[in-house]
PDBQT receptor file of N, H, CA, C and O in Angstrom, charges set to zero:
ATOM      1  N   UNK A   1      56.585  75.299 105.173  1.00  0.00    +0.000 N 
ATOM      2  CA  UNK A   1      56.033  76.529 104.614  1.00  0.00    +0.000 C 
ATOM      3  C   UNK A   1      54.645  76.735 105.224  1.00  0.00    +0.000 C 
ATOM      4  O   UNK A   1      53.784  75.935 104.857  1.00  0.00    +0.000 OA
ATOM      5  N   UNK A   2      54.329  77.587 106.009  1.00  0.00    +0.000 N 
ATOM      6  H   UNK A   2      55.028  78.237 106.307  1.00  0.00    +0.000 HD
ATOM      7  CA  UNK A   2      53.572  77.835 106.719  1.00  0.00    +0.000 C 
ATOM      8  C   UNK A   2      52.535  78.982 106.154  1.00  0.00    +0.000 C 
ATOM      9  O   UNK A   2      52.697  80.174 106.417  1.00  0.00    +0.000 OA
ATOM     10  N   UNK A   3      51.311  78.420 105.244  1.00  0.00    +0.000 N 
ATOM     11  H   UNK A   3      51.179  77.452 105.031  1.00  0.00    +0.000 HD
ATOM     12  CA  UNK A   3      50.807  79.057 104.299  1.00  0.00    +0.000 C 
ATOM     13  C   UNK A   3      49.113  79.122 104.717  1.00  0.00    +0.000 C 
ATOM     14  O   UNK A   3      48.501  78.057 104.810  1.00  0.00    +0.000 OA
ATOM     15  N   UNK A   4      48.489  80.281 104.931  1.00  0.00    +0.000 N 
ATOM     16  H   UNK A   4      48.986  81.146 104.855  1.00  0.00    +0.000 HD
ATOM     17  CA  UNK A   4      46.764  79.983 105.355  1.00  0.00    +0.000 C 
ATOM     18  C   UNK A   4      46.208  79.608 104.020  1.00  0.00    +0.000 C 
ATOM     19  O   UNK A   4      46.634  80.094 102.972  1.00  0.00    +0.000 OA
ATOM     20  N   UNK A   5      44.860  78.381 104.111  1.00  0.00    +0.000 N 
ATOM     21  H   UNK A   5      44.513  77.986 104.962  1.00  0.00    +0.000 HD
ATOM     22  CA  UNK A   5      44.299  77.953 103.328  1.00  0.00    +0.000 C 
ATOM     23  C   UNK A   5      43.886  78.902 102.572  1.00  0.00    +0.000 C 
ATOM     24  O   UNK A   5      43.138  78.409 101.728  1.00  0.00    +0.000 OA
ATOM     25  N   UNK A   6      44.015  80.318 102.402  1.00  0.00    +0.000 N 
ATOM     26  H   UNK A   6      44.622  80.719 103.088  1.00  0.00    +0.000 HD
ATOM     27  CA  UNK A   6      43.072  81.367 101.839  1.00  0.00    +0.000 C 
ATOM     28  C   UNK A   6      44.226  81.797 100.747  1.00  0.00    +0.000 C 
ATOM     29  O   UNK A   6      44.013  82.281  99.635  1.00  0.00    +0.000 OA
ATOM     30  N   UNK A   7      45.534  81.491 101.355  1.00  0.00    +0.000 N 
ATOM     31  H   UNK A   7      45.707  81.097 102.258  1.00  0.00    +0.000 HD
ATOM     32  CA  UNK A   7      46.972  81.888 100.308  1.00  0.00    +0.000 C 
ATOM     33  C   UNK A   7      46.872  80.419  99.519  1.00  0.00    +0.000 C 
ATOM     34  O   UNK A   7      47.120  80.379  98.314  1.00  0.00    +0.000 OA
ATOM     35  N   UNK A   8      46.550  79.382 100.149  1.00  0.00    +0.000 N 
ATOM     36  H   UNK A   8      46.349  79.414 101.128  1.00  0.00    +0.000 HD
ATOM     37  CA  UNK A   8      46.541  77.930  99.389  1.00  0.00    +0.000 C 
ATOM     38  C   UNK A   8      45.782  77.846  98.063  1.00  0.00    +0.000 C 
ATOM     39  O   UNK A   8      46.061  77.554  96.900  1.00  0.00    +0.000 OA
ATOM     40  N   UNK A   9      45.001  78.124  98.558  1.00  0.00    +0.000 N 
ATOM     41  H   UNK A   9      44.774  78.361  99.502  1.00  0.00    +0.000 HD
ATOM     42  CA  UNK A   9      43.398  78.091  97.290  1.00  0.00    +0.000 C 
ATOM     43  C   UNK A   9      43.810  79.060  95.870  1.00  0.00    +0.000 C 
ATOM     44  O   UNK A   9      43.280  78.891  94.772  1.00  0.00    +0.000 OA
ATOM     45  N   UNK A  10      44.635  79.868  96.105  1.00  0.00    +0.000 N 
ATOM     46  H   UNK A  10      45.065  80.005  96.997  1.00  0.00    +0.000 HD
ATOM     47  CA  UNK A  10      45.156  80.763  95.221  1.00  0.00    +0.000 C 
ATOM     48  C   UNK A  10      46.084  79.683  94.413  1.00  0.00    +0.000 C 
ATOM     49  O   UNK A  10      45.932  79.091  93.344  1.00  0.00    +0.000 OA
ATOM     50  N   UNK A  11      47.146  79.697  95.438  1.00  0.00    +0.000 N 
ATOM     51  H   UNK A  11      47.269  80.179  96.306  1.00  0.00    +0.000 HD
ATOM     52  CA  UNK A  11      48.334  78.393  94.678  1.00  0.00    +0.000 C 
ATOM     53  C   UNK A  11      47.808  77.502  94.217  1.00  0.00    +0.000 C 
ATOM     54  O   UNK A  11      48.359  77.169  93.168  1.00  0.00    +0.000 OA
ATOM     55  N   UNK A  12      46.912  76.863  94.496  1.00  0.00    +0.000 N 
ATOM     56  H   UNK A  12      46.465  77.134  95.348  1.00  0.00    +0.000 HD
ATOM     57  CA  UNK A  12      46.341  75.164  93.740  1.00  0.00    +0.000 C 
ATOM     58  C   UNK A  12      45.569  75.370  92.956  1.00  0.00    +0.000 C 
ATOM     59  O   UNK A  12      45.251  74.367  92.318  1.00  0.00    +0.000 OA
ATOM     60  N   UNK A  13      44.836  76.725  92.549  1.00  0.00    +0.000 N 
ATOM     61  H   UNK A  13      45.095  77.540  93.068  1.00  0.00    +0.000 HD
ATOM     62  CA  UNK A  13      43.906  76.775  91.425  1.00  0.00    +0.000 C 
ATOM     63  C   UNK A  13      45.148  77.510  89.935  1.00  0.00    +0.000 C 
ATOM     64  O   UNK A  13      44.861  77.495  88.738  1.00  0.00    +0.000 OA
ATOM     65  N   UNK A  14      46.415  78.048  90.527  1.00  0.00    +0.000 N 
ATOM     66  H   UNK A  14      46.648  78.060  91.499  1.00  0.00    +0.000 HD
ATOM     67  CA  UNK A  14      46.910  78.583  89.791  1.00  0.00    +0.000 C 
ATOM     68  C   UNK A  14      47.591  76.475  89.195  1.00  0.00    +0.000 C 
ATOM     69  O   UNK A  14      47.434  75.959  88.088  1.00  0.00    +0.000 OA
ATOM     70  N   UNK A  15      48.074  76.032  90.080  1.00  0.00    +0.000 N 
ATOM     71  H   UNK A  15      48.201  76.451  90.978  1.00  0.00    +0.000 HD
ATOM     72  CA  UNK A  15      48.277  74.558  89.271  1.00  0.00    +0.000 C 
ATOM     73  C   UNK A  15      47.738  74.358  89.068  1.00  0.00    +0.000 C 
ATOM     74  O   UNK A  15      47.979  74.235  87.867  1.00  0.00    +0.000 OA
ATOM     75  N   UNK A  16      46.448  73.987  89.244  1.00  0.00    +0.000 N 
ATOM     76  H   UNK A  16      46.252  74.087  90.219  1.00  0.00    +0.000 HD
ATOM     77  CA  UNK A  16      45.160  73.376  88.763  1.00  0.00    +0.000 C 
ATOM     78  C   UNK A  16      45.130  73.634  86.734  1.00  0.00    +0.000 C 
ATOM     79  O   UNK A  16      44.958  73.030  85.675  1.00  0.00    +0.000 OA
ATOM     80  N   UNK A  17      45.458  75.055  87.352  1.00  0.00    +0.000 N 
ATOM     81  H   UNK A  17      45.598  75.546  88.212  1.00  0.00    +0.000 HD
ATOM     82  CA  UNK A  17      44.938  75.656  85.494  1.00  0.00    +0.000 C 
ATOM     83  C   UNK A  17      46.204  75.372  84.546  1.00  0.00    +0.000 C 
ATOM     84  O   UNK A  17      46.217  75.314  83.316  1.00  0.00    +0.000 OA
ATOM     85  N   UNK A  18      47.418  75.189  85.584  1.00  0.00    +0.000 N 
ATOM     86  H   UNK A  18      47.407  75.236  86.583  1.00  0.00    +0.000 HD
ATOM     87  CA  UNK A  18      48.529  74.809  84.505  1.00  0.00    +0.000 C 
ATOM     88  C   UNK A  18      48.943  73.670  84.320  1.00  0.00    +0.000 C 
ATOM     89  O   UNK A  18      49.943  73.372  83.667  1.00  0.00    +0.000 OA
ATOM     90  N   UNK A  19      48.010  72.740  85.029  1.00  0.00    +0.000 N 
ATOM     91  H   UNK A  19      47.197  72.982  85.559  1.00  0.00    +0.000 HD
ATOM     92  CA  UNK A  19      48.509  71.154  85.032  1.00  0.00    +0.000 C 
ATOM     93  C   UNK A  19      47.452  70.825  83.761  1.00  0.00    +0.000 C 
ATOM     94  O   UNK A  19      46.303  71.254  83.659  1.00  0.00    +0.000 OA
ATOM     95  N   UNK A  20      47.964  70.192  83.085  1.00  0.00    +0.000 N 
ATOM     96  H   UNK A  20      48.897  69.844  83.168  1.00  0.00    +0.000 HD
ATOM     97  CA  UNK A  20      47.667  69.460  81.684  1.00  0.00    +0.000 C 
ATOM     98  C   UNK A  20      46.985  68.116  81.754  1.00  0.00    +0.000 C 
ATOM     99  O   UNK A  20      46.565  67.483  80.785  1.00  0.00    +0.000 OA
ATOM    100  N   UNK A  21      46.917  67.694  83.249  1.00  0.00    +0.000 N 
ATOM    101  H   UNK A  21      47.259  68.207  84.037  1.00  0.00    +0.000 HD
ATOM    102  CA  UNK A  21      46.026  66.597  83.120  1.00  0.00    +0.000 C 
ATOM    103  C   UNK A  21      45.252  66.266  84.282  1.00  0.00    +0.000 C 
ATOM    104  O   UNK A  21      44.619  67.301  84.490  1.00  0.00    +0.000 OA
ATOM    105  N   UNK A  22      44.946  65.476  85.116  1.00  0.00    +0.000 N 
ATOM    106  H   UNK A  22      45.461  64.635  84.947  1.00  0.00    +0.000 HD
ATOM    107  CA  UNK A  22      44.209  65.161  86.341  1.00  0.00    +0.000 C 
ATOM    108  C   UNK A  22      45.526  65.377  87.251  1.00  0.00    +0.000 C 
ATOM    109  O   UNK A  22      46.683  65.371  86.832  1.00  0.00    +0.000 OA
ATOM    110  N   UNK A  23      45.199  65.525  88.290  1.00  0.00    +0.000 N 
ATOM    111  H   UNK A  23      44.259  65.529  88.630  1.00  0.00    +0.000 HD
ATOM    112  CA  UNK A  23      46.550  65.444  89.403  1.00  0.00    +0.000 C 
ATOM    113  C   UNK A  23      45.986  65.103  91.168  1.00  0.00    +0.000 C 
ATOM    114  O   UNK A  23      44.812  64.955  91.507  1.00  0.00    +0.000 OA
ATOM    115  N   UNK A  24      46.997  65.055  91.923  1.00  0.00    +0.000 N 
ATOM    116  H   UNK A  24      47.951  65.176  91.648  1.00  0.00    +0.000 HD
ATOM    117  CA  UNK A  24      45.978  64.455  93.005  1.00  0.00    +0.000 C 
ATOM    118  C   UNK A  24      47.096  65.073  94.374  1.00  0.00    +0.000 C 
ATOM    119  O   UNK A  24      48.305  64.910  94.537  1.00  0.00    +0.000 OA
ATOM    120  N   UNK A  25      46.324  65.629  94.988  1.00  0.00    +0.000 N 
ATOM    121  H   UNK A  25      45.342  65.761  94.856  1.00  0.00    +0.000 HD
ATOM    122  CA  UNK A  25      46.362  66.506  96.492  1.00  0.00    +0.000 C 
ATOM    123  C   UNK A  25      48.430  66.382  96.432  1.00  0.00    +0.000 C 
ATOM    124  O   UNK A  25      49.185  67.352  96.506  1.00  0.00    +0.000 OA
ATOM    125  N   UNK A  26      48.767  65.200  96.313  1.00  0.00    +0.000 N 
ATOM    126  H   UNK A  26      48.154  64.413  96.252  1.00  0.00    +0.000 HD
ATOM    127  CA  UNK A  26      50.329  64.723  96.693  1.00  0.00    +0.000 C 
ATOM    128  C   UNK A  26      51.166  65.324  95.734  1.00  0.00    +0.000 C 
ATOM    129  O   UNK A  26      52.326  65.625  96.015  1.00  0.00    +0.000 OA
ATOM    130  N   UNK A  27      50.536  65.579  94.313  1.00  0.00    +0.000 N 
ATOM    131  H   UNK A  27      49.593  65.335  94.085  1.00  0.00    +0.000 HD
ATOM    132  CA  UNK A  27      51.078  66.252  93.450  1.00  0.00    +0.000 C 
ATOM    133  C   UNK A  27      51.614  67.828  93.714  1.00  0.00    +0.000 C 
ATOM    134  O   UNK A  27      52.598  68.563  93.793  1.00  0.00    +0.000 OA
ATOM    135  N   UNK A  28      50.420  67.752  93.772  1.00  0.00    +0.000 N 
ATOM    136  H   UNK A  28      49.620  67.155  93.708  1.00  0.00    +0.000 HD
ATOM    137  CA  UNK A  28      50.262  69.796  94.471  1.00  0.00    +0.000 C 
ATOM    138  C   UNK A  28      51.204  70.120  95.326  1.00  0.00    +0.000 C 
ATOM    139  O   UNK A  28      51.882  71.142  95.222  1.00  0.00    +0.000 OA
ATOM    140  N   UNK A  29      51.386  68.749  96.796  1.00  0.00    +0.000 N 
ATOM    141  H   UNK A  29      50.835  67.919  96.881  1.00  0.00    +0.000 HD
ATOM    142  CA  UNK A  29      51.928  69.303  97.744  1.00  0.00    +0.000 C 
ATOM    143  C   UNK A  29      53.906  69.497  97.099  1.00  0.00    +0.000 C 
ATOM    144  O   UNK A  29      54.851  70.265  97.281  1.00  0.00    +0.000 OA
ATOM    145  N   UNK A  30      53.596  68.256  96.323  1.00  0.00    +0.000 N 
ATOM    146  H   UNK A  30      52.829  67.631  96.175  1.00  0.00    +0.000 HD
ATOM    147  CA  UNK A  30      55.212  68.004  96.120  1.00  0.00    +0.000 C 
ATOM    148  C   UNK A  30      55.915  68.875  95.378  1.00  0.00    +0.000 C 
ATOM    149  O   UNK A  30      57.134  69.018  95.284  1.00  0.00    +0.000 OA
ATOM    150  N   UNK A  31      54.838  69.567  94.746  1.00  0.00    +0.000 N 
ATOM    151  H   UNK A  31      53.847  69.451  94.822  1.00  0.00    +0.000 HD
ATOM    152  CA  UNK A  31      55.159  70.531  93.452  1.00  0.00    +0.000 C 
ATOM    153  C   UNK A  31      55.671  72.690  93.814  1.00  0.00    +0.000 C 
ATOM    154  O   UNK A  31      56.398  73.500  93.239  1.00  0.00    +0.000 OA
ATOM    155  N   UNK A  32      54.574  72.737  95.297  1.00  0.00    +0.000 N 
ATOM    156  H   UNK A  32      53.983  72.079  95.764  1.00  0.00    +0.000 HD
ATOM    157  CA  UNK A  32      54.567  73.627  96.080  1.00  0.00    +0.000 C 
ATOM    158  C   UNK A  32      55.274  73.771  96.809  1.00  0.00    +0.000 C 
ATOM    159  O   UNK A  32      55.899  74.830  96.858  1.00  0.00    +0.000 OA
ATOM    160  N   UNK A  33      55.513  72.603  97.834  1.00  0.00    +0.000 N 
ATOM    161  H   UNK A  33      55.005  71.742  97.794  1.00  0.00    +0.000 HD
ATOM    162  CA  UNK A  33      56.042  72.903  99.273  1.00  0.00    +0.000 C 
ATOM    163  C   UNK A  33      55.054  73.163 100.355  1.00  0.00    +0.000 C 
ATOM    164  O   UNK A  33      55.411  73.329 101.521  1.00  0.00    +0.000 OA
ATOM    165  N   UNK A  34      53.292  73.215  99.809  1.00  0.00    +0.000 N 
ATOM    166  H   UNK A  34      53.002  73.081  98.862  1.00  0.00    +0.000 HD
ATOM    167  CA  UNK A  34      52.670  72.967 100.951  1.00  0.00    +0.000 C 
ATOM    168  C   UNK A  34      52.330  72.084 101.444  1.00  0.00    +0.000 C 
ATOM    169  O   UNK A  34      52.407  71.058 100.768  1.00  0.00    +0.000 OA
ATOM    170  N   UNK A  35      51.845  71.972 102.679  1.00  0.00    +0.000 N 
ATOM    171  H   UNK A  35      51.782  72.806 103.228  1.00  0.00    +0.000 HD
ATOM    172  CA  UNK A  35      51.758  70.647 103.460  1.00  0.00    +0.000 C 
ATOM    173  C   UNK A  35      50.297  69.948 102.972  1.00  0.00    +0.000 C 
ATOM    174  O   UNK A  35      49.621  70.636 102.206  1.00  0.00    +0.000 OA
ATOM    175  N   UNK A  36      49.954  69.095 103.227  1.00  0.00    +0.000 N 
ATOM    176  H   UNK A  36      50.502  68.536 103.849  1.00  0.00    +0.000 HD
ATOM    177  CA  UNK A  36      49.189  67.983 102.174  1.00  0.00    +0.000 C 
ATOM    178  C   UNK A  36      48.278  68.457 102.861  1.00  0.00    +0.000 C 
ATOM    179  O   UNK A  36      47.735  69.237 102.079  1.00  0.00    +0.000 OA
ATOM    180  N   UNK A  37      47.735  68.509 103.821  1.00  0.00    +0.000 N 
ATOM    181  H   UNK A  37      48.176  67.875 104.456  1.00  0.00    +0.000 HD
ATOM    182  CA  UNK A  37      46.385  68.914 104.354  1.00  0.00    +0.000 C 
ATOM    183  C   UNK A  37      46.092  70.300 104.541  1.00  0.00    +0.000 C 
ATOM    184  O   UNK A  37      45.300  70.657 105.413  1.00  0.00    +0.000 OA
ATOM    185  N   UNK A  38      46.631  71.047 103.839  1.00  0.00    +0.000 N 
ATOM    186  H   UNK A  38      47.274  70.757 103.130  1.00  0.00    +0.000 HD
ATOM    187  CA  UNK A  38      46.381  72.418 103.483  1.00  0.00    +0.000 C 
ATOM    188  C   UNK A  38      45.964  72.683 101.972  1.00  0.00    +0.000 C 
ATOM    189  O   UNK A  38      45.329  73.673 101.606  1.00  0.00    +0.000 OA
ATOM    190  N   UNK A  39      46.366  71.758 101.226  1.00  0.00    +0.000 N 
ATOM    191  H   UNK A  39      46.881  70.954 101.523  1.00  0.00    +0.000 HD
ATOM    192  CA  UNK A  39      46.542  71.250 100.140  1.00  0.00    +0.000 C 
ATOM    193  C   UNK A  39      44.782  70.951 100.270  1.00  0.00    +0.000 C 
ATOM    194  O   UNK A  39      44.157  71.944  99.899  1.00  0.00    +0.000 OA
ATOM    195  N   UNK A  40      44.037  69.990 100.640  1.00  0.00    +0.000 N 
ATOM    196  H   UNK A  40      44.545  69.182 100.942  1.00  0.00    +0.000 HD
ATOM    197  CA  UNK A  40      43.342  68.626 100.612  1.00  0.00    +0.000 C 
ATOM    198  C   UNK A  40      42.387  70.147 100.907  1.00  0.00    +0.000 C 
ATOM    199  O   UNK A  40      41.694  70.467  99.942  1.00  0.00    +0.000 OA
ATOM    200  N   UNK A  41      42.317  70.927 101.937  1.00  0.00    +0.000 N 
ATOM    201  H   UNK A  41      42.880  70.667 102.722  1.00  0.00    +0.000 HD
ATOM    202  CA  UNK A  41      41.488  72.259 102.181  1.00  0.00    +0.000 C 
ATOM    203  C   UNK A  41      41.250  73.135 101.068  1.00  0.00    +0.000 C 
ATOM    204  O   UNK A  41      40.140  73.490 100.671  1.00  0.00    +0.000 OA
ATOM    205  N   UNK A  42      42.147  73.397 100.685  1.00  0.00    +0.000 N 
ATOM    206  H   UNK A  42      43.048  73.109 101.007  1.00  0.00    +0.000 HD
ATOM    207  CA  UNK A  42      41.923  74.079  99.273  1.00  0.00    +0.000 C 
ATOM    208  C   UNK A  42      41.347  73.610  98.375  1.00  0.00    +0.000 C 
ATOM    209  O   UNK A  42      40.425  74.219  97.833  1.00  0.00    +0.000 OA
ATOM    210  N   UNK A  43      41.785  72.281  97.947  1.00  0.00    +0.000 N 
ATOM    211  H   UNK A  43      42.534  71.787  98.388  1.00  0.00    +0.000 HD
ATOM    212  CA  UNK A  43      41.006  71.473  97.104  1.00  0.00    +0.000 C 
ATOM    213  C   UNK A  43      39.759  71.624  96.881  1.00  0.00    +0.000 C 
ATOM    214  O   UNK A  43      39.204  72.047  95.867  1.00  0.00    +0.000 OA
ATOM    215  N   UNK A  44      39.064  71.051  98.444  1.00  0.00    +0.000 N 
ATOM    216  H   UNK A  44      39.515  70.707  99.267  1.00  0.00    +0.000 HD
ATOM    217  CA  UNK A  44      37.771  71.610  99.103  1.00  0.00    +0.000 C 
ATOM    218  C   UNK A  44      37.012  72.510  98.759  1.00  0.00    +0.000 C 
ATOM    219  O   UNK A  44      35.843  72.318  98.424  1.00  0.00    +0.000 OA
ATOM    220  N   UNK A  45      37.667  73.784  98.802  1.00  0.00    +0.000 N 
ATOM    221  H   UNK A  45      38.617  73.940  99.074  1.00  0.00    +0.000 HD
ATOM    222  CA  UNK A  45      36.904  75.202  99.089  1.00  0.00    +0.000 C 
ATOM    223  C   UNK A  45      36.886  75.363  97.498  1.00  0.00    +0.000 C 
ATOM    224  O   UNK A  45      35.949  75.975  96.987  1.00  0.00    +0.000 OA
ATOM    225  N   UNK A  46      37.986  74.781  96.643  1.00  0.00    +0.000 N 
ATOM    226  H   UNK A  46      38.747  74.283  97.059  1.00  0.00    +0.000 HD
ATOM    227  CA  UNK A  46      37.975  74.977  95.188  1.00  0.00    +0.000 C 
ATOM    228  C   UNK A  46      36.663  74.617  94.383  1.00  0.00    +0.000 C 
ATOM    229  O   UNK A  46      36.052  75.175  93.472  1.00  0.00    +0.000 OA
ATOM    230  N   UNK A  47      36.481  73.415  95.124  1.00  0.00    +0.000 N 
ATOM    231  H   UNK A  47      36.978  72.962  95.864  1.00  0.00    +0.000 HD
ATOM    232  CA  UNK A  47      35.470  71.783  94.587  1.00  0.00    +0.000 C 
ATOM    233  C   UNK A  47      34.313  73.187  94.824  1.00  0.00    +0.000 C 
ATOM    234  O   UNK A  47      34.109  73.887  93.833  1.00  0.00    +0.000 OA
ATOM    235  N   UNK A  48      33.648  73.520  96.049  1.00  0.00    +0.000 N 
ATOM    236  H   UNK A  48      33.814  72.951  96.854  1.00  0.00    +0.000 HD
ATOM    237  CA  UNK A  48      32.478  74.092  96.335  1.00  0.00    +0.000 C 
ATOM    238  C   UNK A  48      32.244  75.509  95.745  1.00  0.00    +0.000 C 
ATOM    239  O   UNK A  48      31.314  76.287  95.957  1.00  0.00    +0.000 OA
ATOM    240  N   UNK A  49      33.473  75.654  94.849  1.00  0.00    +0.000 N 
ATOM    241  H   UNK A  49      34.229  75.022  94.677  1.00  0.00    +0.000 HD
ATOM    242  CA  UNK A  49      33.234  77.155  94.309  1.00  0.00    +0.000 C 
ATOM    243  C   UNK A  49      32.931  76.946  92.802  1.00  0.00    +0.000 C 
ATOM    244  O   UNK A  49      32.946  77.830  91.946  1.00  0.00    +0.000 OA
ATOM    245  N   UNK A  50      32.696  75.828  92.644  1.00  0.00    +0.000 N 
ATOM    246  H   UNK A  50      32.684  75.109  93.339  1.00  0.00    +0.000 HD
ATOM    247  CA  UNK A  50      33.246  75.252  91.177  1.00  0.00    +0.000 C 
ATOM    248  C   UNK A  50      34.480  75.339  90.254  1.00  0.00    +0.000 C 
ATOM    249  O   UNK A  50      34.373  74.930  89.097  1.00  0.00    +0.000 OA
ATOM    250  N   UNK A  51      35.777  75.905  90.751  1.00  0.00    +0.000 N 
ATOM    251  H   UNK A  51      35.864  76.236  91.691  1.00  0.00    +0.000 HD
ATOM    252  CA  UNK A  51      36.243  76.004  90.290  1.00  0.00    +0.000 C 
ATOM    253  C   UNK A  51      37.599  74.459  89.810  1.00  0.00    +0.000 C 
ATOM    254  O   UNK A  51      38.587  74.519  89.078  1.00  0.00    +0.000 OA
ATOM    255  N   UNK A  52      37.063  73.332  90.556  1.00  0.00    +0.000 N 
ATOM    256  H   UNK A  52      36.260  73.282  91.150  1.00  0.00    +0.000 HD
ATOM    257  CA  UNK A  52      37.898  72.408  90.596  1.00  0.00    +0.000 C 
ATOM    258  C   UNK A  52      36.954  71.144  90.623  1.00  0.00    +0.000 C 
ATOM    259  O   UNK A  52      36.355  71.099  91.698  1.00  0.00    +0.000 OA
ATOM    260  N   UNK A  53      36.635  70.107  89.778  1.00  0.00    +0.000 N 
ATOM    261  H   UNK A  53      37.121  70.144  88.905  1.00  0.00    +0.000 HD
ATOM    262  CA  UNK A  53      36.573  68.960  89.686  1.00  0.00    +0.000 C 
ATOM    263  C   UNK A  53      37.071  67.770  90.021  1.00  0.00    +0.000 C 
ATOM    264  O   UNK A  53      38.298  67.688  90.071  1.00  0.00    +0.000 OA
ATOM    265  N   UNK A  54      36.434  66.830  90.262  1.00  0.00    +0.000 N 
ATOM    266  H   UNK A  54      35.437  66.896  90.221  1.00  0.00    +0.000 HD
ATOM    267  CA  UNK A  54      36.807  65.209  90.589  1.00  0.00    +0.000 C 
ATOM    268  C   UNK A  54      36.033  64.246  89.390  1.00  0.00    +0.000 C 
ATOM    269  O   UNK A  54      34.906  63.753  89.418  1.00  0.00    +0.000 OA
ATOM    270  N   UNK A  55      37.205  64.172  88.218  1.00  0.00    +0.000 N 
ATOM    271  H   UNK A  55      38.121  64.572  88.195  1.00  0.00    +0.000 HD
ATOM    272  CA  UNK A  55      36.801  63.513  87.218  1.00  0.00    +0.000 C 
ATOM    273  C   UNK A  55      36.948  62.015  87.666  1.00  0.00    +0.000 C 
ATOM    274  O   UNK A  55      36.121  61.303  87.098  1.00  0.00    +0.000 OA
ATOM    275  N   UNK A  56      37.657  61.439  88.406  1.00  0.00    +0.000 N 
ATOM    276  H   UNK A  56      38.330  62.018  88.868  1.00  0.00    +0.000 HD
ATOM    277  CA  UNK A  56      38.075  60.440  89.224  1.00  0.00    +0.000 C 
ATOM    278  C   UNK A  56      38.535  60.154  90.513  1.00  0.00    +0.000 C 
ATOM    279  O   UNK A  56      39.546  60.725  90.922  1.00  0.00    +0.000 OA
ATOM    280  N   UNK A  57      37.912  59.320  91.233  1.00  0.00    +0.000 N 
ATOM    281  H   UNK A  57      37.091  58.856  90.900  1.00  0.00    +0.000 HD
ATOM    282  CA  UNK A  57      38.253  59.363  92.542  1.00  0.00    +0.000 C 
ATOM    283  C   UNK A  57      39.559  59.342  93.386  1.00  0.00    +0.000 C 
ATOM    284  O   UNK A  57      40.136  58.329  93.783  1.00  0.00    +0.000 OA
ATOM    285  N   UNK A  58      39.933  60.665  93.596  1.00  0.00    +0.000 N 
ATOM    286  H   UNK A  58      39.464  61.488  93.273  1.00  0.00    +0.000 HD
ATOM    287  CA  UNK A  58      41.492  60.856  94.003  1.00  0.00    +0.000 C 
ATOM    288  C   UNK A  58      41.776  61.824  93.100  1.00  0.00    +0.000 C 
ATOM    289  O   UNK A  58      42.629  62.551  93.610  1.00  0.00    +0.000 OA
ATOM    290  N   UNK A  59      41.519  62.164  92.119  1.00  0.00    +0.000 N 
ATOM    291  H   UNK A  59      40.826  61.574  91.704  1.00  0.00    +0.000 HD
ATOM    292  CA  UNK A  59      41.903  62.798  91.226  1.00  0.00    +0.000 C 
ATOM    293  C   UNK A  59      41.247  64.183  91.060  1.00  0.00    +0.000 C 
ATOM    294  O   UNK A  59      40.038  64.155  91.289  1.00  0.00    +0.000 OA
ATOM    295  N   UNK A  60      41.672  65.211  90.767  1.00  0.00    +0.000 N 
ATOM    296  H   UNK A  60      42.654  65.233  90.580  1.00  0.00    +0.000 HD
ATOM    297  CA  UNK A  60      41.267  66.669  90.252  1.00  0.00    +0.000 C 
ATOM    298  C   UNK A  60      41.626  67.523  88.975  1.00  0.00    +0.000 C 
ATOM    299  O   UNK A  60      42.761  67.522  88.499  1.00  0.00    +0.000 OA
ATOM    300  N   UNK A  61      40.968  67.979  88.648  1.00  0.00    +0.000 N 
ATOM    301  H   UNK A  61      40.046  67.980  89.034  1.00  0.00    +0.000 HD
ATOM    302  CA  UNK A  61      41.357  68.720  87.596  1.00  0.00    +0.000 C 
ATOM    303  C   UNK A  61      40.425  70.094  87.751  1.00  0.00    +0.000 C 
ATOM    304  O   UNK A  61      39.505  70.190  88.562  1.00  0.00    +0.000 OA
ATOM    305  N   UNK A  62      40.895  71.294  86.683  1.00  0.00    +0.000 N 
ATOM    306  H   UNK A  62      41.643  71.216  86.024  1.00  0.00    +0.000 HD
ATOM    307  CA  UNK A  62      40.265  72.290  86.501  1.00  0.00    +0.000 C 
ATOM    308  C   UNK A  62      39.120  72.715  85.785  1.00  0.00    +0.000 C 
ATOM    309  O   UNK A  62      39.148  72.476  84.578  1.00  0.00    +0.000 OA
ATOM    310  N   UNK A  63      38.113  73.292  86.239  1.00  0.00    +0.000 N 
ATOM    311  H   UNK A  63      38.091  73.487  87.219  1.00  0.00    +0.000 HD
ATOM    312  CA  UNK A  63      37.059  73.370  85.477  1.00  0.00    +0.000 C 
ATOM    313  C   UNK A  63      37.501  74.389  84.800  1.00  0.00    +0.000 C 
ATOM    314  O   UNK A  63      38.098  75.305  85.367  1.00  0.00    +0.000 OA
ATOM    315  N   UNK A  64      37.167  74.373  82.891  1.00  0.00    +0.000 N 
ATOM    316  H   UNK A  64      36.682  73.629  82.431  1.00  0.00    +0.000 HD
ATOM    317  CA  UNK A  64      37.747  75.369  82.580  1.00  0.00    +0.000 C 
ATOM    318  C   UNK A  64      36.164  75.447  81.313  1.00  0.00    +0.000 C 
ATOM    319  O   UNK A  64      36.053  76.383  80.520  1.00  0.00    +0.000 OA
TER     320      UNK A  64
């Protein structure tokens, strides 16, 4: 699935907000169908917007 990080960041904040607990880049990908390092980018751009946290190392969740 051949998805730009700008369509990604959309998809992983929409899991982000519906996942119920911490989750981690492999989750996302397995759950989506995007590829893990498109995944790991979004994450990224999420983390610096504040919209996504690292309550634990490896781990993410949503700032809500």
């Amino acid at each position: 699935m051949a998805v730009e990080v700008a369509e990604a960041v959309d998809i992983v904040l929409e899991f982000a907000l519906k996942a119920e607990d911490m989750f981690r880049p492999a989750d996302v990908a397995k759950a989506t169908g995007l590829d893990s390092k498109v995944v790991s980018k979004a994450i990224a751009t999420l983390k610096k917007e504040g919209k996504v946290d690292s309550p634990k190392r490896c781990y993410y969740a949503a700032v809500r």
